[in-house]
C-alpha positions as CSV (number, residue, x, y, z in Angstrom):
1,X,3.0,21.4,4.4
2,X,4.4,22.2,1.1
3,X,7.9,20.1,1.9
4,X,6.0,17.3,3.2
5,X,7.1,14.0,1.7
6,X,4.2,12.7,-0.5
7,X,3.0,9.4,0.9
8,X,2.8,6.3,-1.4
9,X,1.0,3.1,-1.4
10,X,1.6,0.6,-3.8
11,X,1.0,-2.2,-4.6
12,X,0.0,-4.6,-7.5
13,X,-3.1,-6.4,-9.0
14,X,-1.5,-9.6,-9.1
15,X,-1.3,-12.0,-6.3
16,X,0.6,-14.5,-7.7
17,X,4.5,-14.7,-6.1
18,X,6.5,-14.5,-9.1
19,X,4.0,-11.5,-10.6
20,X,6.4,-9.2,-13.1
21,X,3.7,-6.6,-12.0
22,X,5.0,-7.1,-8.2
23,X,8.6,-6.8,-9.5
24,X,7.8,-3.5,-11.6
25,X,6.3,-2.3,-8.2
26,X,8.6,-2.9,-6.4
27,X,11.5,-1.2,-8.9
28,X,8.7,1.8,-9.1
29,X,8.8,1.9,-5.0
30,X,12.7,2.2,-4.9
31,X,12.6,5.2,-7.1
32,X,10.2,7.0,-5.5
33,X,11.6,6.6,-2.1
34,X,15.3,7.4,-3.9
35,X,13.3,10.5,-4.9
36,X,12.2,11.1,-1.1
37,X,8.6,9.9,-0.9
38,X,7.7,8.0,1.6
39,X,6.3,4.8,0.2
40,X,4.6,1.6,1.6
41,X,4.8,-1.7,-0.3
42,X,1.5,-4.1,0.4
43,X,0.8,-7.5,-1.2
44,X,-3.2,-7.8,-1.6
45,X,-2.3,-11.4,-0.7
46,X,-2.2,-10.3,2.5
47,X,-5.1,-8.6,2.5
48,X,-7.8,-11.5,1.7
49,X,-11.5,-10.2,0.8
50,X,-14.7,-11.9,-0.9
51,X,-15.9,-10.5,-4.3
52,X,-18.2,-7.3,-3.1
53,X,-21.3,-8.7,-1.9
54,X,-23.5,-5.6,-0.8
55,X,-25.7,-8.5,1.4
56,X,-23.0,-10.1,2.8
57,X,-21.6,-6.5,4.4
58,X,-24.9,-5.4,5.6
59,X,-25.3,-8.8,7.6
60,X,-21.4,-9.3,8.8
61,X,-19.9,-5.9,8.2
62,X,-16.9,-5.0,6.1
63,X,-14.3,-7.2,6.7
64,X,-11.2,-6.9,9.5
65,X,-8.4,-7.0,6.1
66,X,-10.5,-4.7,4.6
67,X,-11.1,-2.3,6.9
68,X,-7.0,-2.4,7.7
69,X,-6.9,-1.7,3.9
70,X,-9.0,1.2,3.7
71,X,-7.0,2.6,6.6
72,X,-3.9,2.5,4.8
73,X,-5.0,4.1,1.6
74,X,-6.3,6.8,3.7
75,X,-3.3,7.3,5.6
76,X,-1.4,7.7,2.3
């Protein structure tokens, strides 16, 4: 396990298209990959939520984007 590539998730804060925090991801991602991680690149905008609402879970659940979040910062 010790030559295992180190997985990467990034992504930024912002959601908003022309984000210089999405561009200095992005730039961050290529160098890590060019230094053999393995990296994913997410937008949050795909990954729409409500504020947390501790109510709101206990009567619908966690939501599908957010559950398909979780999974990928687990996997990484």
């Amino acid at each position: 396990m010790e030559n295992a590539k180190p997985k990467i998730l990034a992504f930024a804060g912002s959601a908003r298209r022309g984000s210089l925090n999405k561009k200095l991801v992005r730039a961050a991602a290529a160098g890590a990959q060019r230094a053999g991680a393995a990296v994913t690149v997410i937008d949050l905008g795909d990954y729409p939520m409500p504020i947390y609402d501790g109510d709101l879970e206990a009567e619908k659940g966690i939501p599908e984007k957010g559950r398909e979040l979780r999974q990928l910062m687990l996997e990484h």
